[in-house]
DSSP file (Angstrom, degrees, kcal/mol; ACC not computed):
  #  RESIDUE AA STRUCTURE BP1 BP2  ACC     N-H-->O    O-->H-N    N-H-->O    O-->H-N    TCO  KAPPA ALPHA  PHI   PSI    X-CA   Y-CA   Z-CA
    1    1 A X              0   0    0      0, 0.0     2,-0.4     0, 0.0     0, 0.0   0.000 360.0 360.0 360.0 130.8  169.1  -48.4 -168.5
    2    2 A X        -     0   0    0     33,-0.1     2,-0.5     2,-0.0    33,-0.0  -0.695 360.0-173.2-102.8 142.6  165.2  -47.9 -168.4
    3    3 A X        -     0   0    0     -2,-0.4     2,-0.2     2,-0.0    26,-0.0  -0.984   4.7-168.7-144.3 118.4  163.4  -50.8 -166.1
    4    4 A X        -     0   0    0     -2,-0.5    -2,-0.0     0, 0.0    22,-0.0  -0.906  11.9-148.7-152.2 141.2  159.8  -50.8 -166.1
    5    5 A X        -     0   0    0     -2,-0.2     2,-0.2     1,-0.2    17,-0.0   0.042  19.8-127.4 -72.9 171.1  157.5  -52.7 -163.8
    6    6 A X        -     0   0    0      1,-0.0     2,-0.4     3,-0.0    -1,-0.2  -0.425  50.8 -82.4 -90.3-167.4  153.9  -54.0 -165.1
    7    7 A X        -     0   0    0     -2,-0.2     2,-1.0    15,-0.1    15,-0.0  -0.796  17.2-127.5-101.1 134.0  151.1  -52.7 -162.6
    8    8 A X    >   -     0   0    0     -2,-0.4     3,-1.3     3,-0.1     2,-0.2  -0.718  45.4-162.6 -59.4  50.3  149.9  -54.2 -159.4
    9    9 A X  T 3   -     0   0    0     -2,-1.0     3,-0.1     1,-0.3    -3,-0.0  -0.425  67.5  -1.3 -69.6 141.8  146.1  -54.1 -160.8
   10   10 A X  T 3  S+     0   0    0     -2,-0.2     2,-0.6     1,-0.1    -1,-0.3   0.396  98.3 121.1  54.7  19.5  143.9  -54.4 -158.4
   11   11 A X    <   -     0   0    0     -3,-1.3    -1,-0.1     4,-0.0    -3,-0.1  -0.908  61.1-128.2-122.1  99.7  146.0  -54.7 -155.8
   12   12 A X    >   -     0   0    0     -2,-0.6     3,-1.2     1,-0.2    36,-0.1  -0.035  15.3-126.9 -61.5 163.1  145.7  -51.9 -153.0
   13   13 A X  T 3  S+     0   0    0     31,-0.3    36,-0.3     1,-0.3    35,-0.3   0.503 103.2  80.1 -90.0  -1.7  149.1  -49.8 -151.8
   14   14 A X  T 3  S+     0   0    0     33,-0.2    -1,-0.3    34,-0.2    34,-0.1   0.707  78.6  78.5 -45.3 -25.6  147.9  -51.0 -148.3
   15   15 A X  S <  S-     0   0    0     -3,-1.2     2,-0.2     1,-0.1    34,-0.1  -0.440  87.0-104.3-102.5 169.0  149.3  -54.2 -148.7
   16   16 A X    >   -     0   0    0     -2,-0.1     3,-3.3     1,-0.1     4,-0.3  -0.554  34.4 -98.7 -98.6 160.5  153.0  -55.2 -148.4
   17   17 A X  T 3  S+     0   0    0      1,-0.3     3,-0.3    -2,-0.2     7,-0.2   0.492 121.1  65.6 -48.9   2.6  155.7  -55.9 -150.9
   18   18 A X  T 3  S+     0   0    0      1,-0.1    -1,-0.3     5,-0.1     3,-0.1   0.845 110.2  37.7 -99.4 -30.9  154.9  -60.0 -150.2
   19   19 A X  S <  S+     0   0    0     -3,-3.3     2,-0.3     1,-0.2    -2,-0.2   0.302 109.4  73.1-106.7  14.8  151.1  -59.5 -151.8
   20   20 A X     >  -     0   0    0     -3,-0.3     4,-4.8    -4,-0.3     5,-0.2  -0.815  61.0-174.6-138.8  99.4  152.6  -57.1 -154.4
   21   21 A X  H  >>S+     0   0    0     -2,-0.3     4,-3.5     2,-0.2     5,-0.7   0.988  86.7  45.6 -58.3 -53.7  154.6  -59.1 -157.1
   22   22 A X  H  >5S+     0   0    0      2,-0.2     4,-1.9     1,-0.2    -1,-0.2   0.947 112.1  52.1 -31.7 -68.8  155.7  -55.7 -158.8
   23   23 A X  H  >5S+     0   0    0      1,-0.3     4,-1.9     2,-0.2     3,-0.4   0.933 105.8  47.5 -17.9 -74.6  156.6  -54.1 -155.8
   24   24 A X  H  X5S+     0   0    0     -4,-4.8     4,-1.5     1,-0.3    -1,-0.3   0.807 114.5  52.9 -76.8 -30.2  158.6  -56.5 -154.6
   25   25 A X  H  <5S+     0   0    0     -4,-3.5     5,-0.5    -5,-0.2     4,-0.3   0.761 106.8  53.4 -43.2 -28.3  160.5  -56.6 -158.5
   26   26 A X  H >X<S+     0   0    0     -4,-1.9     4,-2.7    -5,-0.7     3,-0.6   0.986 112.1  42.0 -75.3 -45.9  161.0  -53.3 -158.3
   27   27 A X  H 3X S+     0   0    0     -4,-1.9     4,-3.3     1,-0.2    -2,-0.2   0.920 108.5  55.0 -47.9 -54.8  162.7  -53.7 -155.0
   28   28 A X  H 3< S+     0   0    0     -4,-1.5     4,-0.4     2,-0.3    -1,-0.2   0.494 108.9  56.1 -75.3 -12.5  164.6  -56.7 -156.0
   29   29 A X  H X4>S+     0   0    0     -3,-0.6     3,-1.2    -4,-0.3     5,-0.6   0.678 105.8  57.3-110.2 -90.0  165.9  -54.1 -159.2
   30   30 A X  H ><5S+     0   0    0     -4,-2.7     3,-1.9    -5,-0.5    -2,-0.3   0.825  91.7  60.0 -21.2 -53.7  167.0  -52.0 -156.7
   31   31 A X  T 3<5S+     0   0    0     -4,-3.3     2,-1.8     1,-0.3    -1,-0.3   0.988 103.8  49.8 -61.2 -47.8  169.1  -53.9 -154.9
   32   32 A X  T < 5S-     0   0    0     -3,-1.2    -1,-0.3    -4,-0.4    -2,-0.1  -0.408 112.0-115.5-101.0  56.6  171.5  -54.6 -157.6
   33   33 A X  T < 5 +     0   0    0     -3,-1.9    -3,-0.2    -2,-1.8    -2,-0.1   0.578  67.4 147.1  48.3  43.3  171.5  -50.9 -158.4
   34   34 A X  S   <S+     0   0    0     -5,-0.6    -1,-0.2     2,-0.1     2,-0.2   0.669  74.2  40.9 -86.1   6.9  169.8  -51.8 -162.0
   35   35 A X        -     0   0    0     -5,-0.1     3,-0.1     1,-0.1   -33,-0.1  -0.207  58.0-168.9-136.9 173.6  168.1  -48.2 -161.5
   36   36 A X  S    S+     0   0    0      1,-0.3    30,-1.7    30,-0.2     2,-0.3  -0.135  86.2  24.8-118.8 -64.1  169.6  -44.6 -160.0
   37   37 A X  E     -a   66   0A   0     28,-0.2     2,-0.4    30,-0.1    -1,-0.3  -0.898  64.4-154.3-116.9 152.9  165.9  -43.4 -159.9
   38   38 A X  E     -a   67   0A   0     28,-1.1    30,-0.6    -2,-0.3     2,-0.6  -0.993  12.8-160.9-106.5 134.0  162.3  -44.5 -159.7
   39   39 A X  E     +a   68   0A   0     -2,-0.4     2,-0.2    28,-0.2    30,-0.2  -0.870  12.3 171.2-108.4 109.2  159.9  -42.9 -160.8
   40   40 A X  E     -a   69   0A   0     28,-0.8    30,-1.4    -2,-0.6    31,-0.1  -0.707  39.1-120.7-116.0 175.5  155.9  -42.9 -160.0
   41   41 A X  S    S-     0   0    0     -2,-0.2    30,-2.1    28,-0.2     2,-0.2   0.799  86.0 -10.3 -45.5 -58.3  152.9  -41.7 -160.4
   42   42 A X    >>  -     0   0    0     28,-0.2     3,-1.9    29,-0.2     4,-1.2  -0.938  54.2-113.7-135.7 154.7  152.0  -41.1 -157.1
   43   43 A X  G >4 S+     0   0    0      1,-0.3     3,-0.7    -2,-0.2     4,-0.4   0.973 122.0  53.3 -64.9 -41.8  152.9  -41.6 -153.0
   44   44 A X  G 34 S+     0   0    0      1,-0.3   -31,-0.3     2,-0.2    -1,-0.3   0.274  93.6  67.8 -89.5  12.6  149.9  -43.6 -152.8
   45   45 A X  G <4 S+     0   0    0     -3,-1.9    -1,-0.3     1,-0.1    -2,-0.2   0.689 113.7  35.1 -85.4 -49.3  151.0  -46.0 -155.9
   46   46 A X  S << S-     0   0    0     -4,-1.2     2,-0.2    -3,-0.7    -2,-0.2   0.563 131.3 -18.8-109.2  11.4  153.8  -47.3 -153.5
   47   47 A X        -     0   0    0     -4,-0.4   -33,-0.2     1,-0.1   -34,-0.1  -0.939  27.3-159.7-175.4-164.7  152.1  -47.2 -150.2
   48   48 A X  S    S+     0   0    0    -35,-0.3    48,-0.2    -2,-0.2   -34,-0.2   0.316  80.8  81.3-153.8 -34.9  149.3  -45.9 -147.8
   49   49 A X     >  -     0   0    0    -36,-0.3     4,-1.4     1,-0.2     5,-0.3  -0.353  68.5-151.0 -98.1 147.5  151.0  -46.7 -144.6
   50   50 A X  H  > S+     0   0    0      2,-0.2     4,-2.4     3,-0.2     5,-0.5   0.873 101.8  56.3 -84.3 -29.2  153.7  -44.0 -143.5
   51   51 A X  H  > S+     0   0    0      1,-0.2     4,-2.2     2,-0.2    -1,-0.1   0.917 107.8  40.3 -22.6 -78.2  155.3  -46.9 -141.9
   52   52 A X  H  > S+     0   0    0      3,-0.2     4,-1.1     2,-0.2    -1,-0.2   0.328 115.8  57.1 -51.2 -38.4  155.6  -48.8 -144.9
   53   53 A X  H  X S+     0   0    0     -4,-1.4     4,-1.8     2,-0.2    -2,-0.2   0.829 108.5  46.5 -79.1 -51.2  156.6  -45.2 -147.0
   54   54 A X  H  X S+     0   0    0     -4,-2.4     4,-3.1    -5,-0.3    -2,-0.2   0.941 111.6  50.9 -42.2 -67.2  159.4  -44.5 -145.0
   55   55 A X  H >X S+     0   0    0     -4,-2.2     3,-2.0    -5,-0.5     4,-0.9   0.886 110.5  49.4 -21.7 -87.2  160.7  -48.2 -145.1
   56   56 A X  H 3X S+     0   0    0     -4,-1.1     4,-3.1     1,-0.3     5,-0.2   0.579 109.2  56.8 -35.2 -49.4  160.5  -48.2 -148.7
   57   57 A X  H 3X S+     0   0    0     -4,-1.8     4,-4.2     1,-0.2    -1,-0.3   0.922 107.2  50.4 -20.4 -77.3  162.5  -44.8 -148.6
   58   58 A X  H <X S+     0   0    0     -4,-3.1     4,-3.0    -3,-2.0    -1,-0.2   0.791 100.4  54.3 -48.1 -51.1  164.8  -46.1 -147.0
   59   59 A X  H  X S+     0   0    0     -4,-0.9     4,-0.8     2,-0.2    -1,-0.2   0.909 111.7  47.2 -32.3 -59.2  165.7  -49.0 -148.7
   60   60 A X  H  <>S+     0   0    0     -4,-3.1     5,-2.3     2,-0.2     3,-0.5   0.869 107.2  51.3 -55.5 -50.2  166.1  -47.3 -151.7
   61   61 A X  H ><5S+     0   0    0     -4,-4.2     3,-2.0     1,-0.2    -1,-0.2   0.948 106.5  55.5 -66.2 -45.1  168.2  -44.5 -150.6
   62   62 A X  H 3<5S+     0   0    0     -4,-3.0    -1,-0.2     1,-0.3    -2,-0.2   0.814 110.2  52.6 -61.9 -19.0  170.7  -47.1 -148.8
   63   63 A X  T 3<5S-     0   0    0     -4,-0.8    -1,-0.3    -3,-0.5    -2,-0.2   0.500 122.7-113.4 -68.2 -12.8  170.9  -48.6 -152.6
   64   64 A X  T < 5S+     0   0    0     -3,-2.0     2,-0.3     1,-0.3    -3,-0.2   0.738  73.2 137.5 101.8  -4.7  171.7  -45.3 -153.8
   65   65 A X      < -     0   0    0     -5,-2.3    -1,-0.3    -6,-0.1     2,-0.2  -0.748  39.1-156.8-117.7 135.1  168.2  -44.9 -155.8
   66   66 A X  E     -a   37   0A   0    -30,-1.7   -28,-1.1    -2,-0.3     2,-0.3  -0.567  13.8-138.5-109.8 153.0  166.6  -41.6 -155.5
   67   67 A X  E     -a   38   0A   0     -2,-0.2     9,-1.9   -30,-0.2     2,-0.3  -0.978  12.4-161.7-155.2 135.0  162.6  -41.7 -156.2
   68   68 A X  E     -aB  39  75A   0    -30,-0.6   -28,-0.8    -2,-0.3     2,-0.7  -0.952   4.7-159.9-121.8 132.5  160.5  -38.9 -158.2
   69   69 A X  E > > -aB  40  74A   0      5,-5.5     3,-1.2    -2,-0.3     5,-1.1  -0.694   4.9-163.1-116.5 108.9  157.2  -38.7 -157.9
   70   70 A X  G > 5S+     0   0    0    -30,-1.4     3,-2.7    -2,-0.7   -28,-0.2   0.628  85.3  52.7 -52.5 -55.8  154.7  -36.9 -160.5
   71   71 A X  G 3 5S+     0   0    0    -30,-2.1    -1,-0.3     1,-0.4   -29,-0.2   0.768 123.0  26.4 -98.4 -46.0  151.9  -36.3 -159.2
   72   72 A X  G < 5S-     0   0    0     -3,-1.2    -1,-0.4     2,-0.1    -2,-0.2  -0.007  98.2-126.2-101.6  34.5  153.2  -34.3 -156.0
   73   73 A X  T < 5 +     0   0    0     -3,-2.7     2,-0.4     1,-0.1    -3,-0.2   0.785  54.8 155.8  42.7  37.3  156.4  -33.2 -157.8
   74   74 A X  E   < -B   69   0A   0     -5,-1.1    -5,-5.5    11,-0.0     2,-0.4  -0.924  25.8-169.1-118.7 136.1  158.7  -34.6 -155.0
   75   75 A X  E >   -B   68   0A   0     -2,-0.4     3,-1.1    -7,-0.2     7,-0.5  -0.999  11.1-161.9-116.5 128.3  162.2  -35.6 -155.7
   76   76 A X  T 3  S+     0   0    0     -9,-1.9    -8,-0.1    -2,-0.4    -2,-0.0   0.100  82.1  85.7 -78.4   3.0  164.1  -37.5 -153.0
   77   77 A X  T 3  S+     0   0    0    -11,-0.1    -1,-0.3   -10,-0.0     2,-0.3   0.527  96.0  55.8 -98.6  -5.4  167.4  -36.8 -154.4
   78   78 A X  S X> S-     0   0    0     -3,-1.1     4,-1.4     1,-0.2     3,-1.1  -0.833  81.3-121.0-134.8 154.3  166.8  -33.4 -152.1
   79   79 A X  H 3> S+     0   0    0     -2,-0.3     4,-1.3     1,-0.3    -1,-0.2   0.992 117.4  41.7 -67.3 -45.6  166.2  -32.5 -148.7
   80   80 A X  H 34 S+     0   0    0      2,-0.1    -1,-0.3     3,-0.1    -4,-0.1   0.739 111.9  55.4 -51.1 -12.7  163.2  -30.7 -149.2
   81   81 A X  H X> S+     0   0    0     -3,-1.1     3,-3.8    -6,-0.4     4,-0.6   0.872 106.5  56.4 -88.0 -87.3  161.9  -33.6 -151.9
   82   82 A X  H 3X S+     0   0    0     -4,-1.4     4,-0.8    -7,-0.5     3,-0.2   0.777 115.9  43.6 -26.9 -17.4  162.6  -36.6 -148.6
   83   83 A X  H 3< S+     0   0    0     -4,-1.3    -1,-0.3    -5,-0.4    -2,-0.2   0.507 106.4  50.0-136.4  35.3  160.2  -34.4 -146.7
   84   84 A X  H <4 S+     0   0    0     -3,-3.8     4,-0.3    -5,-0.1    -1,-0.2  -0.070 109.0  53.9-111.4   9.9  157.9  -33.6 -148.5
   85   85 A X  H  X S+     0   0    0     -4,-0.6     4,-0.7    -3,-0.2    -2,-0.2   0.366 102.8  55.4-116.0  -0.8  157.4  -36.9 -149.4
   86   86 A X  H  X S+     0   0    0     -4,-0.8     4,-1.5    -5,-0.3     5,-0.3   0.789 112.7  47.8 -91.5 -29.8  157.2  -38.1 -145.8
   87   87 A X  H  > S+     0   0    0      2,-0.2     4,-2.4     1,-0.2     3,-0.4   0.977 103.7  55.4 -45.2 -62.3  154.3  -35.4 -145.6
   88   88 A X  H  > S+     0   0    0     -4,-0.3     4,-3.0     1,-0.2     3,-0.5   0.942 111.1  50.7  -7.0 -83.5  152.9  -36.7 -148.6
   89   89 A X  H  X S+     0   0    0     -4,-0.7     4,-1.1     2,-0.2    -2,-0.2   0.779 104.7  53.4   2.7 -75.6  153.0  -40.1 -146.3
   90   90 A X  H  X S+     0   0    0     -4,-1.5     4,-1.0    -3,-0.4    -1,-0.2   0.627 109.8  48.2 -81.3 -27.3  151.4  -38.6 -143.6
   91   91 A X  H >X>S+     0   0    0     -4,-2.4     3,-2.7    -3,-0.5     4,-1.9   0.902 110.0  51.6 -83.4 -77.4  148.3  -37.4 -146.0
   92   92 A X  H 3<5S+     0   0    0     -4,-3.0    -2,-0.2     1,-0.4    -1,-0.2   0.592 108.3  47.9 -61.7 -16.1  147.8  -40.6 -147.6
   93   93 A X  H 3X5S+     0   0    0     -4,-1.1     4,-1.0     2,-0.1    -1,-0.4   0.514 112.3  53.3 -49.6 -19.3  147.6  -42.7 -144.3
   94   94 A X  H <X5S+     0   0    0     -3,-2.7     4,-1.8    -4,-1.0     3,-0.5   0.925 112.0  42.8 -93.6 -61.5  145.2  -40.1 -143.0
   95   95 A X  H  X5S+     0   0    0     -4,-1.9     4,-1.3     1,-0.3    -3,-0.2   0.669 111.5  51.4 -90.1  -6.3  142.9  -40.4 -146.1
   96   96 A X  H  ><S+     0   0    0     -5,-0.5     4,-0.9   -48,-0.2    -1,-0.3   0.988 108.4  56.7 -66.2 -49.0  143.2  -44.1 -146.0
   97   97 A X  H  X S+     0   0    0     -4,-1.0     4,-1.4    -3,-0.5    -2,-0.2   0.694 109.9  42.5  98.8 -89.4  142.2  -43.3 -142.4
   98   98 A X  H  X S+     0   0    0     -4,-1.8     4,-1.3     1,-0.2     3,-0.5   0.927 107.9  64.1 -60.5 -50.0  139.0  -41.5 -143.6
   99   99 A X  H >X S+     0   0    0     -4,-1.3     4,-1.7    -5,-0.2     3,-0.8   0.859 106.7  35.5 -11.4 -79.6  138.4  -44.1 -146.0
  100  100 A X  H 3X S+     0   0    0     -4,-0.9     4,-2.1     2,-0.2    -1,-0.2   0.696 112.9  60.3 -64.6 -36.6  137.8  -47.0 -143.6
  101  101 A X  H 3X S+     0   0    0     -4,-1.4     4,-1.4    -3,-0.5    -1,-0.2   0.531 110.3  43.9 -69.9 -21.1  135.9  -44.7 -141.0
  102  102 A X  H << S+     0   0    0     -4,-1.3    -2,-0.2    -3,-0.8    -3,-0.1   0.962 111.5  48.9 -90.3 -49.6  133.3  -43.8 -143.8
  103  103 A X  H >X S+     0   0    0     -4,-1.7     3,-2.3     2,-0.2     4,-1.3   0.986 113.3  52.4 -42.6 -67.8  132.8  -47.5 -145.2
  104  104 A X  H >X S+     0   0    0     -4,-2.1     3,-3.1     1,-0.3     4,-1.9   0.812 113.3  46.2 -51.5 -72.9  132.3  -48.5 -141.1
  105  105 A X  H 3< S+     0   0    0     -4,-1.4    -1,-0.3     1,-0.3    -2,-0.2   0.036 109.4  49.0 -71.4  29.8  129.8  -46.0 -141.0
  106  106 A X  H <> S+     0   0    0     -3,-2.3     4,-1.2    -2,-1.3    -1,-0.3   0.293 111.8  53.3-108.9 -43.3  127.9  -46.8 -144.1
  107  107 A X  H <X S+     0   0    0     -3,-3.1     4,-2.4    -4,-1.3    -2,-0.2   0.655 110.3  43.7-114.1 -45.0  127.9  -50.2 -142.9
  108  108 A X  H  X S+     0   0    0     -4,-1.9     4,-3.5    -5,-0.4     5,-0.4   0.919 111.0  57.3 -55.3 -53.2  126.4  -49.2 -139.5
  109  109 A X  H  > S+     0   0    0     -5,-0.3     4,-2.5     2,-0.2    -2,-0.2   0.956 110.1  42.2 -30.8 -77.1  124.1  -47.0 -141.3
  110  110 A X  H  <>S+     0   0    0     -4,-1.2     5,-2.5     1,-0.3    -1,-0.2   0.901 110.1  57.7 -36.6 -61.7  122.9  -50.1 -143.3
  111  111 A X  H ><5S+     0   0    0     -4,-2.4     3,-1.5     1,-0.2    -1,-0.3   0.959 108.9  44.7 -37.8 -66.7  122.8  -52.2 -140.2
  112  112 A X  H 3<5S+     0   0    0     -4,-3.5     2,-1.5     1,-0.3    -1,-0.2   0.947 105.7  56.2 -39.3 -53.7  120.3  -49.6 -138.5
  113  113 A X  T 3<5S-     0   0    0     -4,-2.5    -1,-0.3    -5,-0.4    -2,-0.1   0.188 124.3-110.3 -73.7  32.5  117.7  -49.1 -141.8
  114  114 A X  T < 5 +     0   0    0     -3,-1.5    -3,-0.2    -2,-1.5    -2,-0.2   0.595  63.3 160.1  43.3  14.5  117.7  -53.4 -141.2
  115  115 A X      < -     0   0    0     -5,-2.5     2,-0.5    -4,-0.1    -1,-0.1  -0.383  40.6-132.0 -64.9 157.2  119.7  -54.3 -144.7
  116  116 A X        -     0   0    0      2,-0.1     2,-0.2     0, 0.0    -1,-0.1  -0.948  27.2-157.3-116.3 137.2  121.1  -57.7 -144.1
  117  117 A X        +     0   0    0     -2,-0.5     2,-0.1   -10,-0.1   -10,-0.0  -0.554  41.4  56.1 -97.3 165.3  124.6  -57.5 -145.1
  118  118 A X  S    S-     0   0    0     -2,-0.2    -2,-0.1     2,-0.1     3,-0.0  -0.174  95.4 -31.0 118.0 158.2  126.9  -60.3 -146.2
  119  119 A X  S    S-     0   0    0      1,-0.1     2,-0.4    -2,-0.1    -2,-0.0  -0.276  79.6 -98.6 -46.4 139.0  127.0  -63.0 -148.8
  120  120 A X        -     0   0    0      1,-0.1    -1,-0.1    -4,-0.0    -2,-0.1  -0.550  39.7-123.6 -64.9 125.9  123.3  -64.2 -149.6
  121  121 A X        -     0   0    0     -2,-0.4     2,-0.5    -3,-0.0    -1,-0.1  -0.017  21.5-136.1 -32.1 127.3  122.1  -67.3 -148.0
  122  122 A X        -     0   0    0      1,-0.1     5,-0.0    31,-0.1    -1,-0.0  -0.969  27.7 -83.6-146.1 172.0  120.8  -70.4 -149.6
  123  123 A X     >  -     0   0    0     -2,-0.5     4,-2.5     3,-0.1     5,-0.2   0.794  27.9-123.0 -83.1 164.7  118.3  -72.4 -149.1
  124  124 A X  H  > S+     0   0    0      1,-0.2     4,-0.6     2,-0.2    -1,-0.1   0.798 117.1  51.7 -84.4  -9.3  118.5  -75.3 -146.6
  125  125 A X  H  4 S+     0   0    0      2,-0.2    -1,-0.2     3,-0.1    -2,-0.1   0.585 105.1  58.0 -90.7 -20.0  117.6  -77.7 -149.8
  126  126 A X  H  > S+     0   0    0      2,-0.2     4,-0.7     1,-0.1    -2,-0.2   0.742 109.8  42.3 -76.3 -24.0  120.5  -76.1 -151.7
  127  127 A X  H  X S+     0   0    0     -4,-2.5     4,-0.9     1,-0.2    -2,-0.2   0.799 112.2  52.0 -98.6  -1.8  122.7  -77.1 -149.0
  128  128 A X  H  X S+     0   0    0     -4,-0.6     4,-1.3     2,-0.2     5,-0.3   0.510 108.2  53.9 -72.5 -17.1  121.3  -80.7 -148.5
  129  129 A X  H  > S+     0   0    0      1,-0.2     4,-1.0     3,-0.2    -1,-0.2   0.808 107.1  46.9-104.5 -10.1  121.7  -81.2 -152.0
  130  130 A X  H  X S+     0   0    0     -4,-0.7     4,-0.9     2,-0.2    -2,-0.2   0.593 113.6  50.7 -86.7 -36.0  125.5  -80.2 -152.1
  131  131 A X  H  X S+     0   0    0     -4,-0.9     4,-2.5     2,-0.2    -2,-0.1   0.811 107.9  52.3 -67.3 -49.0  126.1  -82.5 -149.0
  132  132 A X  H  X S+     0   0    0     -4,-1.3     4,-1.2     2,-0.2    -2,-0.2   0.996 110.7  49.9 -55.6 -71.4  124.2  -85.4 -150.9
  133  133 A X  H >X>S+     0   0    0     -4,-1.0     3,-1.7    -5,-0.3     5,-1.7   0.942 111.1  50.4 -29.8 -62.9  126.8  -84.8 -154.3
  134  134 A X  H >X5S+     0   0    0     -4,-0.9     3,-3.2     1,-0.3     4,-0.6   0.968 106.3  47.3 -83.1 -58.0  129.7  -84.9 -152.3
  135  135 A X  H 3<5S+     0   0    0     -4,-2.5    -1,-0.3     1,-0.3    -2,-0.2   0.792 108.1  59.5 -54.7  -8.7  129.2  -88.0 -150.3
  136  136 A X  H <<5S-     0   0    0     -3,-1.7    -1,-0.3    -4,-1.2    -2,-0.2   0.684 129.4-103.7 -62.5 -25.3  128.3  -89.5 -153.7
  137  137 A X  H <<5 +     0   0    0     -3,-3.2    -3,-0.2    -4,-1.4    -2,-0.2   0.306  66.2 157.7 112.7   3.6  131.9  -88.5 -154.7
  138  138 A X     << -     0   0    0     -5,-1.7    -1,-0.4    -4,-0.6     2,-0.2  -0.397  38.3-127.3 -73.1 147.2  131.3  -85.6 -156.6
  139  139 A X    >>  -     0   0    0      1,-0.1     4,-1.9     4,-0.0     3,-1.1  -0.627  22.7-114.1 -86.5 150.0  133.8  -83.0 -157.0
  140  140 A X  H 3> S+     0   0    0      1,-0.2     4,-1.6    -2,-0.2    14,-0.1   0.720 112.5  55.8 -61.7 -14.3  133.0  -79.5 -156.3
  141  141 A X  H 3> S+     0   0    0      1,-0.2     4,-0.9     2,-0.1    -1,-0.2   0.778 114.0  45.2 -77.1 -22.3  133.3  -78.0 -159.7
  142  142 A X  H <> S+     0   0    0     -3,-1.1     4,-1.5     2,-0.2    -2,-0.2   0.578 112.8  48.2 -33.5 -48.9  130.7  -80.6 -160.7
  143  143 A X  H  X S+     0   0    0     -4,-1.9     4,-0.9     2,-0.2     5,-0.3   0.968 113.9  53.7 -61.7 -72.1  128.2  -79.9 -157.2
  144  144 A X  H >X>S+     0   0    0     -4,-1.6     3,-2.4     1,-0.3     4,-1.5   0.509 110.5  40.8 -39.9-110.8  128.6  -76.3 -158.2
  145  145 A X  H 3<5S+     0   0    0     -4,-0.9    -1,-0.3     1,-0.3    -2,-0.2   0.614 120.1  48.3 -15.9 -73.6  127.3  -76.7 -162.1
  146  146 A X  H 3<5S+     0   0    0     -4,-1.5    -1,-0.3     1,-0.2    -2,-0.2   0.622 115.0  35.8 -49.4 -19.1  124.7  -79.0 -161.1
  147  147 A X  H <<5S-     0   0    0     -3,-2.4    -2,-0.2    -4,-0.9    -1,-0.2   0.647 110.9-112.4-104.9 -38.0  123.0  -77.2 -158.2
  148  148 A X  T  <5S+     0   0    0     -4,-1.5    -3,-0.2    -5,-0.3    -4,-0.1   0.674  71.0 113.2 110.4   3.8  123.5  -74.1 -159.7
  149  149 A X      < -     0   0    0     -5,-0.5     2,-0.3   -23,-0.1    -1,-0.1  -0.031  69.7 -90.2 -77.4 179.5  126.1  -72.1 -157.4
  150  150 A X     >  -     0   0    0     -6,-0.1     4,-1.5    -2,-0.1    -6,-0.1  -0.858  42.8-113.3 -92.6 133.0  129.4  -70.7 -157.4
  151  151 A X  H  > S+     0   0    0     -2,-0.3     4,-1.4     2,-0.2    -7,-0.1   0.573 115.9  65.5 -72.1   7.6  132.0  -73.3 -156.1
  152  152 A X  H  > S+     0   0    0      2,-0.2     4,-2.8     3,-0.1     5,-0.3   0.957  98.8  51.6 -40.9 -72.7  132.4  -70.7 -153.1
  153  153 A X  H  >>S+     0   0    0      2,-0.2     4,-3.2     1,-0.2     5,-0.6   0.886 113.2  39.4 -26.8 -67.5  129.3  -71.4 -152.2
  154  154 A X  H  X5S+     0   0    0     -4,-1.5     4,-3.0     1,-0.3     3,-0.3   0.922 114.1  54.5 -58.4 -66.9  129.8  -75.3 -152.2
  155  155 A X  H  X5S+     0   0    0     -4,-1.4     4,-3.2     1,-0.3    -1,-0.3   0.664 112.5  48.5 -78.5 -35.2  133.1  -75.0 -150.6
  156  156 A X  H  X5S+     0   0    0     -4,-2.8     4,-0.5     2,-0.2    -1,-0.3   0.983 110.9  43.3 -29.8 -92.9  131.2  -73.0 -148.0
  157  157 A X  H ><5S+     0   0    0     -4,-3.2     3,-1.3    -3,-0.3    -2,-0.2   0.932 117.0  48.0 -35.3 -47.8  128.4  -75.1 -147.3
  158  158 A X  H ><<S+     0   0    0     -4,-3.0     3,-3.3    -5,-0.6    -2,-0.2   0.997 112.9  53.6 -80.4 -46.6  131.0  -78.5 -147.2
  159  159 A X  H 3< S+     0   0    0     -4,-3.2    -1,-0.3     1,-0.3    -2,-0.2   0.370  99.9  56.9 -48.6   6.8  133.3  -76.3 -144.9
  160  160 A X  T <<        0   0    0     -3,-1.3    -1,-0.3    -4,-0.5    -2,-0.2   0.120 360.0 360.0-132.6  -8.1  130.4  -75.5 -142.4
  161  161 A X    <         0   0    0     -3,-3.3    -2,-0.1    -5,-0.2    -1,-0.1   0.551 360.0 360.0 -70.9 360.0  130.0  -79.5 -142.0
């Protein structure tokens, strides 16, 4: 029987099966053996954390489901596949790793040359005039169209009261 998930778009492999509806189907498939193998693309399609890779491993293998993965050729049904897919693992927490250490220093960078980082400010008449609307009753999808914002923005401003 062939089972296939839709895609977790946009949804990084950092995050855990609760904030990844697929995932956690795919899992949920597993357990009641509806599978023998899964197969993906890649280690870093089901996770970033080795932590988190391992788990997953595990799970599966105590269901009985073996996992092949294209991209690095690893099959789990073997010993060399299970460890070469915790190496795998080990690479794709380290280059999330690098990831996050270049962004922070990008971000320092910025800081230094005096860019102001952050959502843009606005104006201290934009937010008087979003304070005025809502004590009138106005709802925020309403402030927001009338002032001329994104209802972040309003919900922002009225949360900062």
């Amino acid at each position: 029987m062939l089972f296939r998930c839709a895609l977790d778009q946009g949804i990084s492999g950092a995050k855990g099966r609760d904030k990844r509806p697929e995932l956690d189907k795919l899992l949920k498939a597993a357990n009641r053996r509806d599978f023998d193998i899964i197969m993906a693309w890649s280690v870093d399609r089901l996770g970033r954390s080795l932590q988190h890779l391992v788990g997953f491993l595990d799970d599966i293998h105590t269901k009985g489901v073996d996992l092949y993965l294209h991209q690095q050729n690893i099959d789990t049904s073997t010993p060399s596949g299970k460890a070469m897919f915790q190496m795998a693992g080990v690479f794709a927490e380290f280059e999330r790793s690098m990831i996050q250490e270049r962004v922070r220093a990008g971000l320092e960078r910025a800081k230094e040359q005096g860019k102001v980082l952050g959502r843009p400010k606005v104006s201290s008449r934009t937010e008087s005039q979003i304070r005025q609307k809502r004590a009138q009753g106005m709802g925020i999808l309403k402030i927001a169209k009338e002032v001329g914002v994104g209802t972040s923005v309003v919900q922002r401003v009225l949360k900062a009261v």
